[in-house]
C-alpha positions as CSV (number, residue, x, y, z in Angstrom):
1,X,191.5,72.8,129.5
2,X,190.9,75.9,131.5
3,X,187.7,76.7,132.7
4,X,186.4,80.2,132.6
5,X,183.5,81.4,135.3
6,X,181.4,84.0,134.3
7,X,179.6,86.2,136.9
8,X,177.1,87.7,134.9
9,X,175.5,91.5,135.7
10,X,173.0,94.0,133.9
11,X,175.6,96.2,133.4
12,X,179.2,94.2,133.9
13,X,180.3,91.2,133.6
14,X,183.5,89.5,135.7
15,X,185.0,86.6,134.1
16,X,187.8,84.4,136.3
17,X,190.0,81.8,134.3
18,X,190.4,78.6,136.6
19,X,193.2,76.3,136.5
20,X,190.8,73.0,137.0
21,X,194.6,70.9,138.1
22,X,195.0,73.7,141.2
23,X,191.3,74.8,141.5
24,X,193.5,78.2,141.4
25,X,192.5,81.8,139.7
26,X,194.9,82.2,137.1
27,X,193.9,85.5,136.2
28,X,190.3,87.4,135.8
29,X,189.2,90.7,133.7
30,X,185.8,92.7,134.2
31,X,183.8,94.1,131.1
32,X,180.8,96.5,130.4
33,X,177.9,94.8,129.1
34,X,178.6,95.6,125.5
35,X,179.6,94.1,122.1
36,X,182.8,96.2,122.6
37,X,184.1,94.5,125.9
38,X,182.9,91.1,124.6
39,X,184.6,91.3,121.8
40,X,187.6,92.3,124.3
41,X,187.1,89.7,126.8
42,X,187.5,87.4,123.8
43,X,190.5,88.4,122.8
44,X,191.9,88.1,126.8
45,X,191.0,84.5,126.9
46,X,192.6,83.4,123.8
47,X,195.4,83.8,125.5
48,X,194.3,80.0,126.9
49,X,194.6,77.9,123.7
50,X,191.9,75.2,124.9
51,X,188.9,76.6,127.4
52,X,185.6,76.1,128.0
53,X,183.2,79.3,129.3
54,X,180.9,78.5,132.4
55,X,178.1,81.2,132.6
56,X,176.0,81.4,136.1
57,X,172.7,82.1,135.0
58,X,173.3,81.5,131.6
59,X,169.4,81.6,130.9
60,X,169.4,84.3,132.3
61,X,171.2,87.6,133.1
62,X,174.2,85.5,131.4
63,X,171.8,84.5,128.0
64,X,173.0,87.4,125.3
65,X,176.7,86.8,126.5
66,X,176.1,82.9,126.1
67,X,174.5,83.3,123.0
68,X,177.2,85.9,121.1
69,X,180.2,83.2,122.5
70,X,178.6,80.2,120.7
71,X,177.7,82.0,117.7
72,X,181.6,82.3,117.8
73,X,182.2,78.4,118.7
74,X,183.0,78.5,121.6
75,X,182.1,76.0,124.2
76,X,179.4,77.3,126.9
77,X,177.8,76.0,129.7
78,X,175.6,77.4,132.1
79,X,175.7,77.0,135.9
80,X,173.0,77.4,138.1
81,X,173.3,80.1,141.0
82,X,172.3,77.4,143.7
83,X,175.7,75.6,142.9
84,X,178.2,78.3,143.1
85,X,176.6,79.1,146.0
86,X,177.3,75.8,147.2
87,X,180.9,75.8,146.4
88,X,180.9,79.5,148.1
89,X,179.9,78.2,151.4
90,X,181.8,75.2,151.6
91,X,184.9,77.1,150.3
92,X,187.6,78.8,152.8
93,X,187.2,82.5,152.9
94,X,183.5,82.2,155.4
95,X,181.2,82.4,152.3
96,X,182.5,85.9,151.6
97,X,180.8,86.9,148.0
98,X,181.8,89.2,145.4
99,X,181.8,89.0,141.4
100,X,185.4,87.6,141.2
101,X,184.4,84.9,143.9
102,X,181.0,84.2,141.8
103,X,182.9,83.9,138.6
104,X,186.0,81.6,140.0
105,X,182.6,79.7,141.6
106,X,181.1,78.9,138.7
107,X,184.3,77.6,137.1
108,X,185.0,74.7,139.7
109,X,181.6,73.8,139.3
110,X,181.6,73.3,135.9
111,X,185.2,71.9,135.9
112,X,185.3,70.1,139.3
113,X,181.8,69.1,139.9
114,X,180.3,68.0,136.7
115,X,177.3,70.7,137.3
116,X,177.4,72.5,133.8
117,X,174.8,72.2,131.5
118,X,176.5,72.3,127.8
119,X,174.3,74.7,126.2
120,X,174.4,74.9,122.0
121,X,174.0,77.3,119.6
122,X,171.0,78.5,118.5
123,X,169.4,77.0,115.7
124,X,166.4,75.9,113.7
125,X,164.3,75.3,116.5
126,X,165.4,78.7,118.2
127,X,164.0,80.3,114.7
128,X,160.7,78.4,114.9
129,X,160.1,79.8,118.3
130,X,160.4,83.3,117.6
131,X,158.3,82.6,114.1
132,X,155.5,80.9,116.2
133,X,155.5,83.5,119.1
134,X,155.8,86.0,115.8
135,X,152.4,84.5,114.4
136,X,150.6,83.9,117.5
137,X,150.8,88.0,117.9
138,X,150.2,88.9,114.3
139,X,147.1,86.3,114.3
140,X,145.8,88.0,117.9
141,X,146.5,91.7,116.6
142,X,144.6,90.6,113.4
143,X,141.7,89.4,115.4
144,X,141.5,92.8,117.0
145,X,141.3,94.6,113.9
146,X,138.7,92.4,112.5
147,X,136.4,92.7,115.8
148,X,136.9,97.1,115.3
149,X,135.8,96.4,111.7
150,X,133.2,94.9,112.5
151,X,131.6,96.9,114.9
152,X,132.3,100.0,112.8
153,X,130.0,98.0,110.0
154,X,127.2,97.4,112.3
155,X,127.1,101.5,112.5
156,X,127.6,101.9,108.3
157,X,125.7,98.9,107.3
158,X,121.7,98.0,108.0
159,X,122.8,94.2,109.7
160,X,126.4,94.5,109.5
161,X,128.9,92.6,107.9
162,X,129.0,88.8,107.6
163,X,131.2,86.3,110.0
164,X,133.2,85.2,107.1
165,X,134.4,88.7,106.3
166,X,137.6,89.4,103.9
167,X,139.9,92.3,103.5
168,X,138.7,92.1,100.0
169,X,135.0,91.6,101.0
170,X,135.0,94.4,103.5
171,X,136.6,97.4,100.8
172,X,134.0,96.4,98.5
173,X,131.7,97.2,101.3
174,X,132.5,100.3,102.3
175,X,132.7,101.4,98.7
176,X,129.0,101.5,98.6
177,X,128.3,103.5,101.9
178,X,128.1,107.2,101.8
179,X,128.6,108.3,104.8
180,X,126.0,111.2,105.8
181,X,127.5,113.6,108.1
182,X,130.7,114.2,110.1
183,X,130.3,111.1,111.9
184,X,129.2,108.6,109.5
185,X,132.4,109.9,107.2
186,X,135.0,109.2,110.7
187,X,133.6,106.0,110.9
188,X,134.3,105.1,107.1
189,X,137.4,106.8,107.3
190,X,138.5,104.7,110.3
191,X,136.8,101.2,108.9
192,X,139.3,101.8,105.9
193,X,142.1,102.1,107.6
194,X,141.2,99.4,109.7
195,X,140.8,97.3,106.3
196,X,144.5,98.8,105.1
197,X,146.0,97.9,108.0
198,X,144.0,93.8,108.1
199,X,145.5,93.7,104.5
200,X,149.5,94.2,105.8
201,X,149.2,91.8,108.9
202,X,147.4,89.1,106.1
203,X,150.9,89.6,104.3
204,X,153.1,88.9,107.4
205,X,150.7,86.2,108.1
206,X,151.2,84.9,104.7
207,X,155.1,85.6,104.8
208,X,155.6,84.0,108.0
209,X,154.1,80.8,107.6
210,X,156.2,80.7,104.3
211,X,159.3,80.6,106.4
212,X,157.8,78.3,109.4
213,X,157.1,75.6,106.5
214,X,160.6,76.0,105.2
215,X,162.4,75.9,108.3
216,X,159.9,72.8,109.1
217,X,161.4,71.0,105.9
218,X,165.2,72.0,106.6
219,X,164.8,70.5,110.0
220,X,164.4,67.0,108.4
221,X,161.2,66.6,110.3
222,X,158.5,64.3,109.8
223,X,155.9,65.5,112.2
224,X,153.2,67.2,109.3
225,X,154.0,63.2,107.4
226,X,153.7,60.5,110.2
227,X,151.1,61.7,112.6
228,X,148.5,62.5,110.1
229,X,145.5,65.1,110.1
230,X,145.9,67.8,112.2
231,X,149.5,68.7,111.8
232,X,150.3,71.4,109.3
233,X,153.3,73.3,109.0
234,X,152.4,76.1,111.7
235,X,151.1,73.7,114.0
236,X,154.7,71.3,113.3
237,X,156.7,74.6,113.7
238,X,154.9,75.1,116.9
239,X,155.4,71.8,118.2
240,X,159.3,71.8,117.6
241,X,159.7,75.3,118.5
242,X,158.1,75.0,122.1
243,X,159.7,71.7,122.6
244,X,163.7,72.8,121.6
245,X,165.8,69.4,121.4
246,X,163.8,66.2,121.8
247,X,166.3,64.7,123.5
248,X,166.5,66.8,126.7
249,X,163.8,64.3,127.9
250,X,164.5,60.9,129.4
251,X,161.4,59.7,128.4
252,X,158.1,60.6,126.3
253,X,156.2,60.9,130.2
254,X,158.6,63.4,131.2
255,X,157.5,65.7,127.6
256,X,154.0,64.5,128.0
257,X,154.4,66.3,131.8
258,X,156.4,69.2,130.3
259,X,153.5,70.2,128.0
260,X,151.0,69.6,130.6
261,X,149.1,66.7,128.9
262,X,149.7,64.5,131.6
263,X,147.2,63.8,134.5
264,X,148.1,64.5,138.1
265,X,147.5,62.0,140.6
266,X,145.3,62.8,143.2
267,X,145.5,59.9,146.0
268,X,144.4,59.7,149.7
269,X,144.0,56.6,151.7
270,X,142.8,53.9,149.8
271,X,141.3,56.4,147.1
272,X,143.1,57.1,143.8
273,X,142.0,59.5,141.4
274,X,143.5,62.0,138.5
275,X,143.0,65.5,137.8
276,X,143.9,67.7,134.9
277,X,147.1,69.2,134.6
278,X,147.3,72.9,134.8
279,X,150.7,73.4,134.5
280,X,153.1,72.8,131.6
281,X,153.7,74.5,128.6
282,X,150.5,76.3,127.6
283,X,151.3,76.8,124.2
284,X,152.6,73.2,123.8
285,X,149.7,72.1,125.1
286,X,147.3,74.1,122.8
287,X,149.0,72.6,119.8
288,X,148.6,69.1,121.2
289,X,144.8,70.0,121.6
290,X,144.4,71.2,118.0
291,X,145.5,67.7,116.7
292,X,143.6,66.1,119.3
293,X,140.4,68.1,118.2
294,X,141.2,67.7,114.6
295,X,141.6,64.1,114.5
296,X,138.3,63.8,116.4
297,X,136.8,65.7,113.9
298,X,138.2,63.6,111.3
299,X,136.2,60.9,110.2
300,X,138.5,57.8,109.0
301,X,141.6,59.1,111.2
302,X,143.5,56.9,113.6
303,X,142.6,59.5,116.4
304,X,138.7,59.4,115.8
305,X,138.7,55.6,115.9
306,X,140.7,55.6,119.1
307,X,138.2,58.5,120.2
308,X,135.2,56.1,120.1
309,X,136.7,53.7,121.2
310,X,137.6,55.4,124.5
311,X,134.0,56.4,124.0
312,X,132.5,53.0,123.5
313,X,134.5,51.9,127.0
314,X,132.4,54.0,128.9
315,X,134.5,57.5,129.2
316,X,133.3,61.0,128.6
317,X,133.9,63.2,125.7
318,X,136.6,64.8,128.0
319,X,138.0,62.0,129.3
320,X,138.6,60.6,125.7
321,X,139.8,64.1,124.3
322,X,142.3,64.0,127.3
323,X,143.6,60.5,126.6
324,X,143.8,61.3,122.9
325,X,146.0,64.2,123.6
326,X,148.1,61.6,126.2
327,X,148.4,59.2,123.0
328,X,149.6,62.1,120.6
329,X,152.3,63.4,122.9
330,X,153.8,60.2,123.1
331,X,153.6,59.9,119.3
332,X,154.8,63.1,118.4
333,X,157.7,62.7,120.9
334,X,158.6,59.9,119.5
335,X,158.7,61.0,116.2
336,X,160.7,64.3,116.9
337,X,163.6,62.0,118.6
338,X,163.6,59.8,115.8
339,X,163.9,62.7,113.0
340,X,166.6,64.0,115.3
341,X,168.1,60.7,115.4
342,X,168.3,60.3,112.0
343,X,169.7,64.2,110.9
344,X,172.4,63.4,113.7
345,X,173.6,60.4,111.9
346,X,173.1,61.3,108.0
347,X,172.0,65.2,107.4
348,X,171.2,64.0,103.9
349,X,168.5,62.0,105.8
350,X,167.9,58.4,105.9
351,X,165.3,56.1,107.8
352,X,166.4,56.3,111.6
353,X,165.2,53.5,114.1
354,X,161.5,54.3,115.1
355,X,161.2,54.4,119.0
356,X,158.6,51.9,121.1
357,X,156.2,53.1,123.2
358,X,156.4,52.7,127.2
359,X,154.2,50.3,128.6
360,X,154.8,51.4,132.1
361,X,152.6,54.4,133.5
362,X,154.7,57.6,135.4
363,X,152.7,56.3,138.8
364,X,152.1,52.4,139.7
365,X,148.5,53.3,139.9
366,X,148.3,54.9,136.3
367,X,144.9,53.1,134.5
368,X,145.4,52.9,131.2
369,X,144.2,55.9,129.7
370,X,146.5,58.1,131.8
371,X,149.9,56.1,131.0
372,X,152.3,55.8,127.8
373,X,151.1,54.1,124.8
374,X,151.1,49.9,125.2
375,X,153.5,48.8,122.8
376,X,156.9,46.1,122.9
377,X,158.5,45.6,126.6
378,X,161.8,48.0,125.7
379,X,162.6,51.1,127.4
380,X,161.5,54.5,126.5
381,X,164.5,56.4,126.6
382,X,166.9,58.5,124.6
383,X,169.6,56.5,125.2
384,X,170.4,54.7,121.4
385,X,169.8,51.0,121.7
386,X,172.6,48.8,121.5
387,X,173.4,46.9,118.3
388,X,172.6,43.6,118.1
């Protein structure tokens, strides 16, 4: 198979075919940035019946090119900069650098040194992300509008508006004022366009969350079934969005520390103590805290009787929020590798085999409250189990 470096620019990119039998340029081509030359470069490496792209950067300056080759199947992987700078060095030629050199580069270390990350197409998850991050702006803009509204009513209306204020609510409002004056009239005029304009981002609102809950149901997940009160569909499509493939980590620690849910250990001499993580995925870790908070609002949940019970052992409200939050990542982990699990070997969907929890803390020191959740002595990995 030849291998195919990409060194990726703003405005160019130089792609070098590499025989991976001779580690020897075979030949190499150099585009514009545009759907024109890609389209072009395509058509100059077909010329090598099996090959496999290696991007440097591919997360980067090398993402849209990365993206528009797998949406045309081909196979992609991206190489970090720190590696073909390592095969640069160590290669004859005294480190000299230039885009040919980069490209060739990145193609022995995909093909030679096993460095590549395979990336995939773009997919469900992909859509959930830019739905969420979608929401989260329409939702914030939304709160804006209301907050203008509001203090436009305190000027119109004796007392103002209430809290709990509609779109609906609001118009009927303002059709009762009349305005005295050129001032009074600007404000009305504003505080209905204000009203107009809270009406359309309701409807996106309203639209998107229709397709987050659809895409949440094509994905084949379970999340909104199995983990109970406090995970609806945005909340789901937030969780799978943010996280991407389930399956990119070892273990349910390594997601817990990902979305920043996991404490950090704070040890000198013969003193060990945790602090709160403030790293992480932040909007990850704001959707592990709305199920957290939900369940310990939820009377009859399994999260409020683990609450109190962290509670009744003698730990703060915060402390027991925080190892709620610990339990539910590993949960919701679990439950997203599972589903995956399960698509991967029937996408018509049947019961996949439910993962165990790890009884073994990231740190040696790990009390209980800061480590995976107890469960069977098996390892908490990705890797399928073997059949029996």
């Amino acid at each position: 198979m030849m291998a195919i470096g990409v060194d990726p620019h703003k405005s160019t990119h130089t792609a070098t075919a590499v025989d991976p039998s001779t580690n020897r340029s075979v030949a190499s081509i150099r585009i514009e940035a545009s759907l024109a030359d890609y389209a072009r470069m395509l058509r100059w490496a077909r010329q090598f019946e099996q090959r496999r792209w290696a991007v440097e950067n591919a997360e980067g300056l090398g993402r849209h090119l990365s993206s528009w080759l797998l949406a045309r199947g081909e196979q992609v992987v991206d190489v970090p900069s720190t590696a073909t700078a390592r095969v640069r060095q160590l290669s004859r030629g005294g480190g000299r650098k230039n885009d040919q050199i980069d490209a060739a580069a990145a193609a022995c270390v995909a093909a030679l040194q096993g460095d590549g990350r395979p990336l995939a197409a773009e997919g469900i998850t992909d859509a959930l992300a830019l739905l969420d991050e979608s929401w989260m702006n329409l939702a914030q803009c939304r709160v804006r509008l209301v907050n203008q509204l509001h203090a436009l009513l305190r000027e119109l209306l004796a007392g103002g508006a209430p809290k709990d204020l509609s779109a609906t609510a609001a118009g009927e409002l303002l059709r009762r004022v009349r305005p005295a004056g050129d001032v009074e009239r600007v404000r009305k005029q504003i505080a209905v366009g204000l009203v107009t304009q809270i009406r359309s981002v309701d409807a996106l609102l309203k639209s998107n969350a229709k397709q987050i809950s659809e895409l949440v149901a094509a994905s084949g997940s379970t999340l909104t079934d199995t983990v109970g009160v406090g995970v609806g569909a945005i909340t789901a499509g937030r969780l799978i969005g943010r996280t991407g493939r389930a399956d990119r980590f070892p273990s349910s620690a390594s997601f817990t520390n990902y979305a920043g849910a996991a404490p950090i250990e704070v040890a000198s001499a013969q003193r060990a103590r945790h602090r709160l993580s403030r790293s992480g995925d932040r909007q990850l870790n704001a959707a592990l805290h709305t199920v957290a908070i939900t369940q310990v609002r939820t009377p009859g949940s399994r999260g409020h009787a683990y609450y109190n019970a962290k509670i009744a052992q003698g730990k703060t409200a915060r402390e027991a929020r925080r190892c709620l939050k610990r339990r539910l990542a590993d949960h919701i982990w679990r439950t997203m590798i599972t589903d995956e699990r399960r698509v991967a070997a029937n996408p018509g969907g049947h019961p996949g085999a439910t993962l165990q929890s790890s009884a073994a803390g990231s740190t040696p020191t790990a009390s209980s409250s800061d480590r995976s959740l107890p469960g069977p002595a098996r390892r908490d990995s990705t890797t399928p189990c073997p059949a029996a």
